[in-house]
FIBA-952408 format. One line per field, with one value per residue (C-alpha): x, y, z. Coordinates in nm, 2 decimals. Layout:
BEGIN
east	[X,...]
north	[Y,...]
up	[Z,...]
***
This chain:
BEGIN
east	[-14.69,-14.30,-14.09,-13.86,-13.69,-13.77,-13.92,-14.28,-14.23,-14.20,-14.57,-14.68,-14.53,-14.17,-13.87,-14.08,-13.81,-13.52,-13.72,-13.82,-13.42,-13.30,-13.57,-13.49,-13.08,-13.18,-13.32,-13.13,-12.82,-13.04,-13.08,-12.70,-12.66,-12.90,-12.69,-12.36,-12.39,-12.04,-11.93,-12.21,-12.09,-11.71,-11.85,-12.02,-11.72,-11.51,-11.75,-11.84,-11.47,-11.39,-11.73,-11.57,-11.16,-11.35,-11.57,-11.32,-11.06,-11.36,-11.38,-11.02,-11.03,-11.29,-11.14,-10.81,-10.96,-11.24,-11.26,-11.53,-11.28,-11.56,-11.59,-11.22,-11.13,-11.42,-11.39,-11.03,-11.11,-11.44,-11.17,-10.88,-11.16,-11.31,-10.98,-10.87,-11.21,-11.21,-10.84,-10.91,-11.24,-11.10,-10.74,-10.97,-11.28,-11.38,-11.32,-11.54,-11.79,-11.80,-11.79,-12.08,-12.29,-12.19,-12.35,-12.68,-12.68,-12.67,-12.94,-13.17,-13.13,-13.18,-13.45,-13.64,-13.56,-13.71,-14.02,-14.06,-14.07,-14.32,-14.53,-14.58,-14.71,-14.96,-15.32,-15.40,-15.22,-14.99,-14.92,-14.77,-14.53,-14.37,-14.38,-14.19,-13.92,-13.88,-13.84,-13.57,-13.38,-13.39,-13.29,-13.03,-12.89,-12.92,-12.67,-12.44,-12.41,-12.31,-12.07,-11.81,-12.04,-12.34,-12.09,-11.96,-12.33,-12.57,-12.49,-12.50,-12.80,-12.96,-12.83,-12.96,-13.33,-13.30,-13.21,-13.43,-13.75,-13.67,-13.60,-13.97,-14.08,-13.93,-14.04,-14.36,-14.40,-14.23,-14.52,-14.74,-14.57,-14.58,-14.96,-15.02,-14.97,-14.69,-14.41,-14.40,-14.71,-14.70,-15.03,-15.15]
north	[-5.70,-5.70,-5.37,-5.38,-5.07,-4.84,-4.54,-4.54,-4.47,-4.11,-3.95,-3.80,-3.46,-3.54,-3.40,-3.13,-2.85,-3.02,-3.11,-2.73,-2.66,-2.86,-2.65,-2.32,-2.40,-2.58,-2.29,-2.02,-2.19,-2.27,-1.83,-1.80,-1.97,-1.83,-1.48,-1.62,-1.85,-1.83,-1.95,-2.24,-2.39,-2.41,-2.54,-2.80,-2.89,-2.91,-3.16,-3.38,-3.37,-3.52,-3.80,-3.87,-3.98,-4.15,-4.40,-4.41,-4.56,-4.79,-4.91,-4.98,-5.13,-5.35,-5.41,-5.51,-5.74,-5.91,-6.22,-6.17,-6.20,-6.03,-5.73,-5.61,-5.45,-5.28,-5.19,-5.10,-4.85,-4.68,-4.63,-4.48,-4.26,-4.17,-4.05,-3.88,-3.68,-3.60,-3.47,-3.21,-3.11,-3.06,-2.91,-2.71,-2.66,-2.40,-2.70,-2.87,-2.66,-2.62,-3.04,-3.05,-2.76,-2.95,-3.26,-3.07,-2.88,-3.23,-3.38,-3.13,-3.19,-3.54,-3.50,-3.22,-3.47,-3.74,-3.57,-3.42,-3.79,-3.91,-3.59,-3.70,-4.05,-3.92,-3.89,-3.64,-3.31,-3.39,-3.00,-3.00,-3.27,-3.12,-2.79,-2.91,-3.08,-2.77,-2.58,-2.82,-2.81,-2.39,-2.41,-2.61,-2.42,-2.12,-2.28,-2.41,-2.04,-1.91,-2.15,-2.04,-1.78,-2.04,-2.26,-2.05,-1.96,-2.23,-2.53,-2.26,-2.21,-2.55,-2.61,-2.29,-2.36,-2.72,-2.63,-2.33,-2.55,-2.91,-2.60,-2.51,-2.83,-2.97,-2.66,-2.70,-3.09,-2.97,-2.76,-2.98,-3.27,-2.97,-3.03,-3.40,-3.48,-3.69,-3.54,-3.76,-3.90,-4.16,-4.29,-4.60]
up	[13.76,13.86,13.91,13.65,13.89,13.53,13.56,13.36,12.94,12.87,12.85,12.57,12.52,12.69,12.49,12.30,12.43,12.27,11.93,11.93,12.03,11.73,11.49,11.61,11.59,11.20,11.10,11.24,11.05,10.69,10.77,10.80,10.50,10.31,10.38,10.36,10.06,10.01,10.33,10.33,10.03,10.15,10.48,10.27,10.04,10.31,10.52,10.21,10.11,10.47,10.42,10.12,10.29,10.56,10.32,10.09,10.39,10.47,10.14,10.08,10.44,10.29,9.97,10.09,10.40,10.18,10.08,9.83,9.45,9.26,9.47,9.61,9.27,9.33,9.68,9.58,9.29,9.48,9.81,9.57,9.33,9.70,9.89,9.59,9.53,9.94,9.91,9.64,9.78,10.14,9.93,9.72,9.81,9.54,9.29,9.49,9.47,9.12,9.09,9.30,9.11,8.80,8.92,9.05,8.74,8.55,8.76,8.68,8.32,8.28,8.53,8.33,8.01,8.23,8.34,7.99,7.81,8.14,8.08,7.72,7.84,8.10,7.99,8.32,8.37,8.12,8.08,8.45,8.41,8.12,8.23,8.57,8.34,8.14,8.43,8.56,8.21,8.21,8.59,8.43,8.18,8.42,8.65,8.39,8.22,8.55,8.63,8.80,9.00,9.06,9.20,9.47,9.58,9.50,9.74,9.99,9.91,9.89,10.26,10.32,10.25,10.35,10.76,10.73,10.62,10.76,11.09,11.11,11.01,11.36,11.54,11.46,11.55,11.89,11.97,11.85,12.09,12.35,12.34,12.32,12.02,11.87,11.74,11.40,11.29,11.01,10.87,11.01]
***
């Protein structure tokens, strides 16, 4: 065997500390969020309204440098609709919000429409899959009757539970990596 001069792969159970590190700081923001909605959804505005400028540049970068003829219109109109969208989210954020409850709102409608068509079609548990898309279609309405109020709240709250349960879900596979264990199993 020849000496590479690398030290030996990490055993089993190295890193655990800083995947446990990442869960507690994950959740301990998805908590802050969840009781500062407000806040949490202009943080969020703000950051997808700068995501937004920065892909649209790309794309205008890309549509202006490409040599593809069916694609730079494109490239050029998603870059312009992009910028534009990231400027008034980042400008205005509580516009953004409401835009991006709007869209959530509208997801969960055609979804609940979806599910309640698919529910139909099923032979098992039919019952479940169109109570799950009525759900989504009152969850729906619910948000679109409180618009403007859901808007200032509700992506709070979405990034709120989503670090406070992806948080213990990584705290959890840090302990478990702690003792021997992988940190993310996949089935083999």
């Amino acid at each position: 065997m020849t000496d590479t001069g690398r030290d030996e792969a990490p055993s089993t159970g190295a890193g655990w500390g800083w995947i446990i590190a990442y869960g507690v700081s994950s959740a301990l923001f998805g908590l802050a969020a969840l009781l500062w909605p407000f806040p949490a959804t202009i943080a969020a505005t703000f950051v997808i309204g700068i995501a937004f400028v920065v892909t649209g540049v790309f794309s205008l970068v890309a549509g202006l440098r490409g040599t593809g003829a069916e694609s730079r219109g494109y490239s050029l109109l998603l870059g312009a609709l992009s910028i534009v969208a990231g400027v008034v989210m980042i400008a205005r954020p509580l516009t953004g919000a409401i835009s991006l409850t709007i869209v959530v709102a509208s997801w969960l409608l055609l979804r609940g429409g979806l599910e309640i068509m698919l529910g139909f079609r099923m032979r098992r548990r039919r019952w479940l899959m169109v109570l799950l898309g009525l759900i989504n279609i009152l969850l729906a309405l619910l948000i679109i009757g409180t618009v403007p109020f859901s808007a200032l709240t509700l992506p709070g709250f979405i990034l709120g539970v989503s670090f406070l349960f992806g948080g213990v879900a990584a705290i959890l596979a840090g302990m478990d990596h702690r003792s021997g264990a992988s940190p993310f199993t996949f089935p083999a």
